[in-house]
C-alpha positions in Angstrom: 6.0 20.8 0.7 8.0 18.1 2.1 7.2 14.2 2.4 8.7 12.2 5.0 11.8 11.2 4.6 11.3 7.2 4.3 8.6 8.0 1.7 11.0 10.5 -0.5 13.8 7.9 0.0 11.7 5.3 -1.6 10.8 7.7 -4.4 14.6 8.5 -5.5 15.5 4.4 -5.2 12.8 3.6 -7.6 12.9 6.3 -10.5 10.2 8.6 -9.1 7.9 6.3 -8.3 6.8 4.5 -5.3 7.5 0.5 -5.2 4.3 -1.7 -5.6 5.8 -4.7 -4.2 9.0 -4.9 -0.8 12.0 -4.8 -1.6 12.9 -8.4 0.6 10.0 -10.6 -0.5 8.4 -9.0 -2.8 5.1 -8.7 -1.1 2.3 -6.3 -2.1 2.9 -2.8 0.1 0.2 -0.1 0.4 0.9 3.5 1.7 -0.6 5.1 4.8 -1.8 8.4 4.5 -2.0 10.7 7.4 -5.8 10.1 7.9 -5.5 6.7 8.2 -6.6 5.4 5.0 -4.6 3.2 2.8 -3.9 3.5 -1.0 -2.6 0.7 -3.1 1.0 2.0 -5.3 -0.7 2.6 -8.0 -3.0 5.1 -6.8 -0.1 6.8 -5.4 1.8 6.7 -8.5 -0.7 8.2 -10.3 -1.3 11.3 -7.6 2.0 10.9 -6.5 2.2 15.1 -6.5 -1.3 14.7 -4.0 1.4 12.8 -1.7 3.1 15.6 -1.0 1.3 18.2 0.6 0.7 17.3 5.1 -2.4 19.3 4.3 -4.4 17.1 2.7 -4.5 13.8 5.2 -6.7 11.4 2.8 -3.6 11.8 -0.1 -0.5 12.9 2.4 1.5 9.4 2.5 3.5 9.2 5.9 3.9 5.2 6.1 4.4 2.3 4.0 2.9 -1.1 4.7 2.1 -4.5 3.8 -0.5 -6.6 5.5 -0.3 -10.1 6.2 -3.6 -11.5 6.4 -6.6 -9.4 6.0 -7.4 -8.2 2.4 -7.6 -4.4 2.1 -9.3 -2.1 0.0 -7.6 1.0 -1.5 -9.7 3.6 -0.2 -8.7 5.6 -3.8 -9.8 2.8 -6.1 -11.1 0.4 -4.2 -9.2 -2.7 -5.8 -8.6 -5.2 -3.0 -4.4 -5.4 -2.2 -3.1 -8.8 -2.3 -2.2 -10.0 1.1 1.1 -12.1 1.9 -1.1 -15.1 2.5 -5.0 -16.2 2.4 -5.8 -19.1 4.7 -8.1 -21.1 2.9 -10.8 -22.8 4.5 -10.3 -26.9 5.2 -13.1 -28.6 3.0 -14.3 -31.7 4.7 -13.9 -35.1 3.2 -17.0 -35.9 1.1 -16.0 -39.6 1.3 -15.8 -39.9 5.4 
């Protein structure tokens, strides 16, 4: 089978495995999968051979992304990926 070529190209630049973290940044990245579901870089890593075959959508890996403000789950393990940034809520003054 054959991945896409983005995805294959990252594999070769990083010793045969996928990045965890951008390249410019160094910001958390998850990996699409033709279904729609995300999977953190670990999960992938560890069924990286499950990435390779279009005919199973939920593992088949067609996109890599990083999201900026909304946690996501991996849909594999469900550990939460860490976002670029969490707003945190204003606290109000307890003394006014």
């Amino acid at each position: 089978m054959a991945r896409p070529e983005k995805i294959q190209s990252l594999i070769d630049a990083h010793e045969g495995k996928l990045p965890e973290h951008s390249g410019l940044g160094h910001y958390s990245v998850m990996y699409l999968c033709k279904d729609g579901g995300v999977i953190c870089a670990k999960c992938a890593n560890e069924n990286l051979k499950l990435t390779d075959d279009p005919d199973d959508p939920q593992w088949y890996i067609t996109d890599i992304v990083s999201e900026f403000e909304n946690p996501i789950d991996c849909d594999n393990c469900y550990e939460e990926v860490p976002v670029l940034w969490k707003v945190k809520p204003i606290k109000e003054n307890p003394n006014g």
